[in-house]
C-alpha positions as CSV (number, residue, x, y, z in Angstrom):
1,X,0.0,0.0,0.0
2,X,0.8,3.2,-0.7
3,X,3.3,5.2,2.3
4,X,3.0,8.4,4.0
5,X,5.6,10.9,3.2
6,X,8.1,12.2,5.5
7,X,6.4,15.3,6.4
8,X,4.7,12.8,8.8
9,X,7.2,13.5,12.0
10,X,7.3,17.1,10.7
11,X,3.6,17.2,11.3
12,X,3.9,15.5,15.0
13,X,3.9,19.0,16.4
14,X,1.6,21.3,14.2
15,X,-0.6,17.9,15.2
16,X,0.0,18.2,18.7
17,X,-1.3,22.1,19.1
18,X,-4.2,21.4,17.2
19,X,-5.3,19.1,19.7
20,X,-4.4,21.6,22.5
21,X,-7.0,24.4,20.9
22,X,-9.4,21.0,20.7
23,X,-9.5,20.2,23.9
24,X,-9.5,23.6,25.0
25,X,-13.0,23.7,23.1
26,X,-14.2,20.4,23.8
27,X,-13.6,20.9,27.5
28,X,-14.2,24.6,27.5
29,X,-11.0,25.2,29.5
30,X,-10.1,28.7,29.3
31,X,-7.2,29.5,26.9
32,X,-5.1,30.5,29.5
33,X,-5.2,27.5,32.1
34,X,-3.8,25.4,29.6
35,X,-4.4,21.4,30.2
36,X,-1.5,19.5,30.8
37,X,0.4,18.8,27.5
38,X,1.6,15.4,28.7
39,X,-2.1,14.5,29.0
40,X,-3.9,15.9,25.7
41,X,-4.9,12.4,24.4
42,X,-6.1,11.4,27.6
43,X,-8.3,14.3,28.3
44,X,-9.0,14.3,24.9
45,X,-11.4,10.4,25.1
46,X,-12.0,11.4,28.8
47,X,-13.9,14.8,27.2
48,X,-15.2,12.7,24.0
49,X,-16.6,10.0,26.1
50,X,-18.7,11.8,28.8
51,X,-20.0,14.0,26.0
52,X,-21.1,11.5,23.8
53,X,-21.9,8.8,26.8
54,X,-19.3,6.3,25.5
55,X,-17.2,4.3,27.6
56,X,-13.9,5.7,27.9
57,X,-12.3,2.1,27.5
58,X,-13.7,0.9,24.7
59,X,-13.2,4.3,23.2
60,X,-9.5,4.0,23.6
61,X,-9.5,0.2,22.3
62,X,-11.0,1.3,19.2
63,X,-8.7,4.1,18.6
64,X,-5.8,1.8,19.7
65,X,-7.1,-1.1,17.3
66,X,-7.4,1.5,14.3
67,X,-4.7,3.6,14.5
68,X,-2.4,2.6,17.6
69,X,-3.2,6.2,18.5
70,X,-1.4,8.0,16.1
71,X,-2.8,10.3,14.1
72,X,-0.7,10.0,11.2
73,X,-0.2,13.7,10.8
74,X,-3.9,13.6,9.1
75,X,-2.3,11.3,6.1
76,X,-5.4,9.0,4.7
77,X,-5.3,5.1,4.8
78,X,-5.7,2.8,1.9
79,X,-9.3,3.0,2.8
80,X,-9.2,6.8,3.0
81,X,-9.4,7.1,6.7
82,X,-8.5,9.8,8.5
83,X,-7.0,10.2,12.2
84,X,-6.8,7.7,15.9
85,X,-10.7,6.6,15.3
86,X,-9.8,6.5,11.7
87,X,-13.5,8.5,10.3
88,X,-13.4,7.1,6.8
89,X,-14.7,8.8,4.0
90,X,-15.2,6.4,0.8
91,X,-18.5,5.1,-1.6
92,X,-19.4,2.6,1.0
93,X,-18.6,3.9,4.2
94,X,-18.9,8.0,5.2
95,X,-17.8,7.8,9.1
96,X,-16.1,11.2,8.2
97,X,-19.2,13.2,7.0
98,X,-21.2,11.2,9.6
99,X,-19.0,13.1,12.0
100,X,-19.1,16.2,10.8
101,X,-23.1,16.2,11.2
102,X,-23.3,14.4,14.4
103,X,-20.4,17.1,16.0
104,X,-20.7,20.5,14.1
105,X,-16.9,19.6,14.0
106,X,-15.2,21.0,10.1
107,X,-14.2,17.9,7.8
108,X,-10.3,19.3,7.8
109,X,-10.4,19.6,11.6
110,X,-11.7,16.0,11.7
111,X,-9.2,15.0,9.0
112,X,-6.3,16.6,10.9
113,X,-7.2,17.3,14.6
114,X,-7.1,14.6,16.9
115,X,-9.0,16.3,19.4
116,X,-11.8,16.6,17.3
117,X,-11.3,13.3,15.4
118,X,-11.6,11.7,18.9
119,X,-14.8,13.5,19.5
120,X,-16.3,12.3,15.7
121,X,-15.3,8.9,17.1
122,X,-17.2,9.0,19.7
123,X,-20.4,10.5,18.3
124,X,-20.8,8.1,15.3
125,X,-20.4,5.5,17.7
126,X,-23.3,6.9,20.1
127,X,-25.5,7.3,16.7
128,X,-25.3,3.3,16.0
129,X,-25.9,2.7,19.8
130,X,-28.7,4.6,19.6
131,X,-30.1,3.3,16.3
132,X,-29.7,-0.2,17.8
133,X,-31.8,0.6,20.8
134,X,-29.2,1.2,23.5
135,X,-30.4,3.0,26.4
136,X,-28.6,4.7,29.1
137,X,-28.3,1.3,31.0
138,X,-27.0,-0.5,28.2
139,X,-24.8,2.0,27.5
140,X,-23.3,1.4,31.1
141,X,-23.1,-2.1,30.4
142,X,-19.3,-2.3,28.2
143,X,-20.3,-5.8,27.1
144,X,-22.9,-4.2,25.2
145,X,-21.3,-1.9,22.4
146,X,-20.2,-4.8,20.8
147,X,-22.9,-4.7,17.7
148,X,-22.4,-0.6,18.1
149,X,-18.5,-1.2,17.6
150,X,-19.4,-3.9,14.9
151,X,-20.7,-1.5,13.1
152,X,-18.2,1.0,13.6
153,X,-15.7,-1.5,11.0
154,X,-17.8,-0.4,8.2
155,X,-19.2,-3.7,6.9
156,X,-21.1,-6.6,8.4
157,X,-20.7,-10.4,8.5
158,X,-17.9,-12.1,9.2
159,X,-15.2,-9.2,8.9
160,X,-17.3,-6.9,11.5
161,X,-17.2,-9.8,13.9
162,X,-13.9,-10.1,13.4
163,X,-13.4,-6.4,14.2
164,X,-15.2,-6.2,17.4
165,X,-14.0,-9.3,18.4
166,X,-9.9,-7.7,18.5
167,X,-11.7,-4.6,20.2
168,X,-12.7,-6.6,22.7
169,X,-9.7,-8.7,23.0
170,X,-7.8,-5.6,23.9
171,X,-10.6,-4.6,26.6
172,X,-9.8,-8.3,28.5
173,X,-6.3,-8.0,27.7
174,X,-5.6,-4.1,28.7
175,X,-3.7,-1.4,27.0
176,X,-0.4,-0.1,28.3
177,X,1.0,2.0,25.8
178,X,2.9,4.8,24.4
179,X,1.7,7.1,21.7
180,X,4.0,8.7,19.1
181,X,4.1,12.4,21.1
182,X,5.6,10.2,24.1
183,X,2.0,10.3,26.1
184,X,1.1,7.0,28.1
185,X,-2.6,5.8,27.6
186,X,-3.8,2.5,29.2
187,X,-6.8,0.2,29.6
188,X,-7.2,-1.6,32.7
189,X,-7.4,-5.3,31.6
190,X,-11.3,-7.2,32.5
191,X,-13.4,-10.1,32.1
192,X,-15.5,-9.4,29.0
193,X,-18.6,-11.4,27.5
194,X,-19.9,-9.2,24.8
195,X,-23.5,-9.3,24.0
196,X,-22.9,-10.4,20.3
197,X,-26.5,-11.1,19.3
198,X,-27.3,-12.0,15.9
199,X,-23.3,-11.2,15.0
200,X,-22.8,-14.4,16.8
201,X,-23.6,-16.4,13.8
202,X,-21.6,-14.3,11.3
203,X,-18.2,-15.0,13.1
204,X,-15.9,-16.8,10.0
205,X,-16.7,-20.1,10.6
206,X,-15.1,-21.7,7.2
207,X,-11.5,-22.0,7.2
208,X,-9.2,-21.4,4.1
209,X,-9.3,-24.2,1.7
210,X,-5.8,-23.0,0.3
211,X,-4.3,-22.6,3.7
212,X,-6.7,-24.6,6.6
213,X,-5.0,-22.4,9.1
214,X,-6.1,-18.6,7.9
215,X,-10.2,-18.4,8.1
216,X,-11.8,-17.5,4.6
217,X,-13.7,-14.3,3.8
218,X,-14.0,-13.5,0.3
219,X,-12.8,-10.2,-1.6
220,X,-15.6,-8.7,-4.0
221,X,-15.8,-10.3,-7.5
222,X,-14.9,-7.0,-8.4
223,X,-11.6,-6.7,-7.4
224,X,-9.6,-9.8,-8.6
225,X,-10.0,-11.9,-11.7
226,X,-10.7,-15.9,-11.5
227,X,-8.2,-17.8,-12.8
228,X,-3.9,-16.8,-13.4
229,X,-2.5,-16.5,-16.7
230,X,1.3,-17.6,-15.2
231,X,2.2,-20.0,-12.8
232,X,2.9,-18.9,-9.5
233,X,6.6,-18.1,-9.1
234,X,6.8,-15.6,-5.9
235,X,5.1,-14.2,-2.8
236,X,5.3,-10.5,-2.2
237,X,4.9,-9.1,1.0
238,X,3.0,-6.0,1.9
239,X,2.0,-3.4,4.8
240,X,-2.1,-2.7,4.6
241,X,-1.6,1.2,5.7
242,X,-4.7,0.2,7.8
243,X,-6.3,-2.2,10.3
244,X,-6.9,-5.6,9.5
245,X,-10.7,-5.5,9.8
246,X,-10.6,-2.3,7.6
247,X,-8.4,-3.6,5.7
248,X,-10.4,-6.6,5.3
249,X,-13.9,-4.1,5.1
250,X,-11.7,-2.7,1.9
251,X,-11.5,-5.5,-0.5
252,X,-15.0,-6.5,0.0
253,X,-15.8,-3.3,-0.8
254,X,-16.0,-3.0,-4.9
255,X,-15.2,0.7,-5.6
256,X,-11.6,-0.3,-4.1
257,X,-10.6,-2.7,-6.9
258,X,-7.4,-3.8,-5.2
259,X,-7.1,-6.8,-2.9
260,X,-5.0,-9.5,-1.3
261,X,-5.1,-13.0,-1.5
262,X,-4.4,-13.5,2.4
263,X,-4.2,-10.9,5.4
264,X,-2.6,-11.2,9.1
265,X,-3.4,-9.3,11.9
266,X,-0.1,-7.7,14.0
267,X,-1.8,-8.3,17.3
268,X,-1.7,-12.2,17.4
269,X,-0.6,-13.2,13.7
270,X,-4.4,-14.0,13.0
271,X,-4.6,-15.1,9.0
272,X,-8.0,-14.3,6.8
273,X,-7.9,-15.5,3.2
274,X,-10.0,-13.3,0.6
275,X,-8.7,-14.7,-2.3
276,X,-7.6,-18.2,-3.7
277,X,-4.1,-19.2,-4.8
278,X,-5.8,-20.1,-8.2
279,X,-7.4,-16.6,-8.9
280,X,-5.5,-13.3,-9.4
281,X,-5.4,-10.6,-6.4
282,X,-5.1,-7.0,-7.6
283,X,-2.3,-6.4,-5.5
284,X,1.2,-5.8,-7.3
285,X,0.2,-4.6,-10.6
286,X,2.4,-6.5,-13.1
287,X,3.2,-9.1,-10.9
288,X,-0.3,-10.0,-10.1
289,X,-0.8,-12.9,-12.6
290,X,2.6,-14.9,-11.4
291,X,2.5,-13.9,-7.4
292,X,0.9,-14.5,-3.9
293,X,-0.3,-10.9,-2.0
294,X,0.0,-11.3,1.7
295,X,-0.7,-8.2,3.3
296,X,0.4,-6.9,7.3
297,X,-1.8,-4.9,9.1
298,X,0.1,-1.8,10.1
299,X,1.8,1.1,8.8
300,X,4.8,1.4,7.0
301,X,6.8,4.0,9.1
302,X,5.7,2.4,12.9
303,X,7.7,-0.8,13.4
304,X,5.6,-1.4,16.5
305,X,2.7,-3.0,14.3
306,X,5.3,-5.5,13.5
307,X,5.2,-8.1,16.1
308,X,6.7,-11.2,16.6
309,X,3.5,-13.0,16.5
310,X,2.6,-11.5,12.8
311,X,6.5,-12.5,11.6
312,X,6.1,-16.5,13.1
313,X,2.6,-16.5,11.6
314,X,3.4,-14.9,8.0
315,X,6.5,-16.6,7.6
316,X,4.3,-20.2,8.5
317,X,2.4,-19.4,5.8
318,X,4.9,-18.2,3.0
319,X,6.5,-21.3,3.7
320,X,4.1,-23.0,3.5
321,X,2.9,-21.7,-0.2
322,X,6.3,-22.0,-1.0
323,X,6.6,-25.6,-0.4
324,X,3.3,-26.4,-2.2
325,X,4.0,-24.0,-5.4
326,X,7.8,-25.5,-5.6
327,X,9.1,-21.5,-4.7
328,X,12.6,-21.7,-3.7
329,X,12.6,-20.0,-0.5
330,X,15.0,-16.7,-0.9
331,X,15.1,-13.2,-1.7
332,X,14.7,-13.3,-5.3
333,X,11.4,-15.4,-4.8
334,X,9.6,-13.5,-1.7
335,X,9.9,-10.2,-2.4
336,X,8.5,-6.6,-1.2
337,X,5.8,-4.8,-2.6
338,X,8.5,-1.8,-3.5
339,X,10.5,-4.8,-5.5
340,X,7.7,-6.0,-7.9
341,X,8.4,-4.7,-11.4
342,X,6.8,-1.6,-12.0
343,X,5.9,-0.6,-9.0
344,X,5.8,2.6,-7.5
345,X,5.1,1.2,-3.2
346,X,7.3,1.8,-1.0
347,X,5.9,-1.3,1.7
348,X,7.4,-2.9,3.1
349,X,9.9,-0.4,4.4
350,X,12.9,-0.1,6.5
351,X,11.4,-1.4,9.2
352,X,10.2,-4.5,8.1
353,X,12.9,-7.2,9.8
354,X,13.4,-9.1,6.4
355,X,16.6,-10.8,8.1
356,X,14.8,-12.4,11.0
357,X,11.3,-13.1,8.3
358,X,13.2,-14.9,6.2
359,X,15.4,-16.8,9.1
360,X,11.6,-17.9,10.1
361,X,11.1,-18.7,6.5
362,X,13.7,-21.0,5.9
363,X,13.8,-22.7,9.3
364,X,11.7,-25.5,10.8
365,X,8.4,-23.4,11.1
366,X,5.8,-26.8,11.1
367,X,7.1,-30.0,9.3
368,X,10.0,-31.4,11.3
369,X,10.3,-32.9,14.2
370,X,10.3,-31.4,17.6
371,X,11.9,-32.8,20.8
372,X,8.7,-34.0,22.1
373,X,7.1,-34.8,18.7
374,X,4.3,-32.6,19.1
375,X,5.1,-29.3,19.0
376,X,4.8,-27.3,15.4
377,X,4.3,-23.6,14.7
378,X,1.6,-24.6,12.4
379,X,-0.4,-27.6,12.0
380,X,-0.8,-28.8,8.6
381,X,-4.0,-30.6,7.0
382,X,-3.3,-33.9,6.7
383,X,-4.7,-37.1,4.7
384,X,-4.4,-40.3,3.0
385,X,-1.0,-40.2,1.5
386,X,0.4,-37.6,3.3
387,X,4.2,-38.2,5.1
388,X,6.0,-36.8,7.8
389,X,6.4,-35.6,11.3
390,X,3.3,-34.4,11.5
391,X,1.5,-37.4,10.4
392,X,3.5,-39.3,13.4
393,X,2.4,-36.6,16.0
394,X,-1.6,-37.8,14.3
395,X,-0.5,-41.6,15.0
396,X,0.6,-41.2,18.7
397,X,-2.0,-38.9,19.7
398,X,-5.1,-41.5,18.1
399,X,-3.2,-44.6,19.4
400,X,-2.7,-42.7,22.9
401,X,-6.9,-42.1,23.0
402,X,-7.4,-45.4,22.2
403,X,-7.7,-45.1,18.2
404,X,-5.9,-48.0,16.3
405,X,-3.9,-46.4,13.9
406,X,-1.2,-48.9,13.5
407,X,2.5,-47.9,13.8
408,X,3.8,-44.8,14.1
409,X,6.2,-44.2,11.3
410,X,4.7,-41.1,9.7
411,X,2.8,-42.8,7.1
412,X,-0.9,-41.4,6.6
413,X,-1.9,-45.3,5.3
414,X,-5.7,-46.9,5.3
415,X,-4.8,-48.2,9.1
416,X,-4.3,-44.4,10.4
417,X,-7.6,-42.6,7.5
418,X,-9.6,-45.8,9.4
419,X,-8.0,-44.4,13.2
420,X,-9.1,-40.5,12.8
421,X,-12.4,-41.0,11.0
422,X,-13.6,-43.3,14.2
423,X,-12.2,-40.3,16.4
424,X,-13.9,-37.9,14.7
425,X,-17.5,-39.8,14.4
426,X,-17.0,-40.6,18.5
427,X,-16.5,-37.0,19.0
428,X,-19.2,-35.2,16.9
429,X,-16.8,-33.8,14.4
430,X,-17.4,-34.5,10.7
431,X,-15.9,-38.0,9.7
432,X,-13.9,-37.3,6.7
433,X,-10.7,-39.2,7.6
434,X,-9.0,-35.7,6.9
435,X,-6.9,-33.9,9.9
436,X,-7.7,-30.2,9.9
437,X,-7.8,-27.6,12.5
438,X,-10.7,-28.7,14.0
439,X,-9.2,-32.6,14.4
440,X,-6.3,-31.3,15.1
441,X,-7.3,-29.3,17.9
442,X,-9.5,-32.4,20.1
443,X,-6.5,-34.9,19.7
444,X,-3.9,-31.7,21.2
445,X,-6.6,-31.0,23.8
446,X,-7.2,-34.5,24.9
447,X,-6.1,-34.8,28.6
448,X,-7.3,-33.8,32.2
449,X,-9.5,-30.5,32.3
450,X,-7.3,-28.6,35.1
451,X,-8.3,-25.6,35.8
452,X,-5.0,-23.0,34.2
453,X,-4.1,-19.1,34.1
454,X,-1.1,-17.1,34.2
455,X,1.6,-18.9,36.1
456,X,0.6,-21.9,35.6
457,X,3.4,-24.3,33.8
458,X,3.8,-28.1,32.6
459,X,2.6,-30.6,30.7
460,X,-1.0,-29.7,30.8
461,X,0.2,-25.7,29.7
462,X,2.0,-27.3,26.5
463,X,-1.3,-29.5,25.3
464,X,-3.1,-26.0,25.6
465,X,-0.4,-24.3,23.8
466,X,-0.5,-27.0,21.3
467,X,-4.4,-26.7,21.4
468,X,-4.6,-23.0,20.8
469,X,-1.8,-23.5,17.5
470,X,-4.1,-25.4,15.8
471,X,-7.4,-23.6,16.4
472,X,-6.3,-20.0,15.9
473,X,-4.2,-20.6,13.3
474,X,-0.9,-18.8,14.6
475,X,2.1,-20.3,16.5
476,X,2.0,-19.4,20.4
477,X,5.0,-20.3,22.0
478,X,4.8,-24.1,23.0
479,X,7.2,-23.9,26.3
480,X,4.9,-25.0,29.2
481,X,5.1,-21.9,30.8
482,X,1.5,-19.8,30.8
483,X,3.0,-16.0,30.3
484,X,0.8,-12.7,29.1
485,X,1.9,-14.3,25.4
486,X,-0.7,-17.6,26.2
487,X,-3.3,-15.6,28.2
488,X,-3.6,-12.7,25.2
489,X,-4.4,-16.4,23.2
490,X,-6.7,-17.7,25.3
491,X,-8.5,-14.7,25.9
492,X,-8.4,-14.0,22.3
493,X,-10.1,-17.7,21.6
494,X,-12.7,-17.2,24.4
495,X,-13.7,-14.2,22.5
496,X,-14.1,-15.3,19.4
497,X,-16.0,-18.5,20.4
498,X,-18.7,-17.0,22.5
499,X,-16.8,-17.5,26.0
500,X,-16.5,-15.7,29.1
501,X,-13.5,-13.9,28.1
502,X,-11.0,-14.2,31.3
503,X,-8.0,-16.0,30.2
504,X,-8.5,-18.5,32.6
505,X,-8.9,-22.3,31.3
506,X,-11.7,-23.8,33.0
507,X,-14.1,-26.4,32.4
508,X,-16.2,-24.8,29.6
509,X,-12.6,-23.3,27.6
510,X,-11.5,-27.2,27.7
511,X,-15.0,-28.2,26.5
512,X,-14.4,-26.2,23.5
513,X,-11.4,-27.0,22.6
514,X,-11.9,-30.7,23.1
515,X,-14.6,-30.1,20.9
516,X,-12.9,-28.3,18.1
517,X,-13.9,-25.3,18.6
């Protein structure tokens, strides 16, 4: 996507005094008793909630999930989105002009003031509470924003769940955090069970047939073309200049005509699919009909989007494409958007870590073997014919519950097809003699139900670590110890399954899991 140019950082402070003289007006603190400038952004959703009657949390976690706070010196997104709360102005979505009605506020201040921007934020997310319904003790009630903050992403279905589902991860997780201007802004971490309603059903609930481990949600018709005229030959990597949801929101949207064939989310390395390996994503211009697109959420000048979680989960994937399309795995083959042949992107950027992405590339990321034989950073789908590590992890796990699946010697034979499609009928889930995610994740649950949470380490931490792999779809660090890293993944599954969101592992977490949720 397109980069921001370097009048960005110049901006910071022209940026900064704008929201002084907002707050100033917002608050209606006189011109001389000055607020204090460490605290601008603060007062500034402290003002914007209580005017607007929006919780001050969730106000911040939807800034924080849009923007990471920063303003972007008023610079659009790929989406043409404008600010912290991101107000979007495009065909399909006017959050921008909504704004501007609902606050009296200009469209320039709400482009380019984050005092004001803050304060449109808030208002258009009052105006969908109040068309859903929400009265004054609902709108006490946190939990139940979440259709108002659905929403908020700009679309519907599967892609708004997914959105309010990372706000809401990041209201049970907390916030601790430092904006660009050096200000520190925090949520205080809490149990959440959102009140999800009918948005319960549109969750993604079909998983990538290309990649079982990224969930599926389709780009518009409009905005790639069926089919390839070359064969597949190299992946090239890409920063969204958004949020994933948005970003997401974007290539369903037709008047974009540009899209991705997969996306990851920076907060846990999360995967969504919108476009098959067999069709052609608009994404690189010339290079369209012989590569893979796989977009980062983030921004190309703030490193912090990049996270550890989005490098082990991406590279899992491009390594996985690479195996199955015969790309040899170096430079020359898995490329930046600012390499592709006439191309005028600057994304990836110089903060993209492309020695440590390919080191994660090239190493043992999910096919071969682990000291305890169970342990990958991906979980492939597995079936008759299939070889490998993986395949012997499948063979232990069915003869240890009681499965005959013959020897274990990494063979996927009739013996172990006849083995998982008797595990799957006695366990509800659909008997197809095929290991994906969902198999995957009852035979790494399978054990004793004890009650975890942060602290917590052995065995029985590993099997969830293993557990929480497979379902999500992104690598969590399989060590047996239960850190903030495991309890931002547990929490983060909880949400998005319908389940008191805690980060504890208790009896109904376990039931889910064992299930293949």
């Amino acid at each position: 996507m397109p980069s921001r140019p370097a009048a960005h950082t110049k901006a910071r402070a022209s940026v900064l005094a704008a929201l002084t003289a907002t707050v100033l007006t917002v608050t209606g603190t006189p011109a001389l008793a000055a607020p204090d400038s460490g605290h601008l952004l603060n007062l500034a959703f402290e003002r914007a909630a209580n005017r607007f009657g929006v919780p001050r949390d969730l106000l911040t976690a939807v800034g924080y999930g849009e923007s990471r706070l920063d303003g972007h010196a008023g610079l659009p997104s790929q989406a043409n989105g404008y600010g912290v709360m991101h107000l979007v102005s495009n065909p399909s979505n006017r959050t921008l002009e909504r704004a501007a009605a609902l606050t009296g506020e200009p469209l320039a201040d709400l482009r380019t003031d984050t005092g004001a921007n803050i304060l449109g934020g808030a208002a258009v997310l009052r105006g969908y509470a109040d068309k859903l319904g929400l009265d004054a003790r609902d709108r006490a009630d946190i939990d139940a924003w979440y259709p108002a903050v659905a929403r908020y992403s700009g679309t519907g279905g599967p892609a708004a769940a997914l959105y309010a589902d990372t706000v809401y991860t990041f209201l049970a997780d907390g916030l601790d955090t430092v904006t660009p201007d050096g200000e520190h802004v925090s949520v205080t971490g809490r149990p959440v069970s959102p009140h999800k309603g009918s948005l319960a059903a549109a969750e993604p609930g079909f998983r990538s047939a290309d990649y079982p481990a990224a969930l599926w949600v389709p780009a518009d018709p409009a905005n790639f073309a069926a089919g390839r005229s070359a064969a597949i030959d190299k992946v090239i990597i890409h920063v969204t200049q958004g949020s994933y949801a948005g970003s997401i929101s974007w290539f369903q949207n037709p008047a974009s005509e540009v899209s991705s064939h997969y996306v990851v989310r920076s907060s846990d390395g999360q995967i969504t699919q919108m476009v098959r390996d067999s069709d052609t994503a608009y994404h690189a211009r010339s290079a369209n009909s012989s590569a893979l697109g796989i977009e980062h959420e983030g921004f190309v000048d703030d490193p912090s989007w990049f996270t550890d979680q989005m490098y082990r989960s991406s590279a899992a994937l491009t390594a996985y494409l690479c195996d199955r399309y015969g790309i040899p795995k170096d430079r020359a083959h898995i490329i930046g958007h600012s390499e592709a042949p006439g191309n005028d992107h600057t994304d990836p950027g110089p903060n993209w870590d492309w020695t440590q992405y390919m080191r994660l590339v090239t190493g043992n990321t999910g096919g071969g073997t682990t000291p305890d034989g169970l342990s990958f950073g991906a979980y492939a789908v597995l079936r008759s014919g299939s070889t490998g590590a993986q395949v012997k992890a499948v063979q232990q796990l069915l003869n240890e519950q009681g499965q005959s699946a013959g020897a274990a010697d990494g063979s996927f034979g009739p013996a172990t097809e006849g083995a998982v499609t008797a595990y799957q009928a006695a366990h509800g889930l659909n008997p197809d003699g095929v290991v994906g995610a969902r198999t995957w994740t009852a035979l790494l649950s399978a054990g004793p139900t004890t009650t975890l949470r942060e602290g917590a380490s052995g065995d029985a931490v590993k099997r969830l670590q293993r557990a929480l792999t497979a379902t999500l779809g992104s690598p969590v660090g399989i060590d047996g110890s239960f850190g903030p890293a495991t309890t931002t993944a547990v929490r983060g599954y909880q949400t998005s399954r319908g389940l008191t969101a805690d980060g504890v592992v208790g009896p109904d977490t376990w039931a889910a899991l064992r299930a293949g949720r």
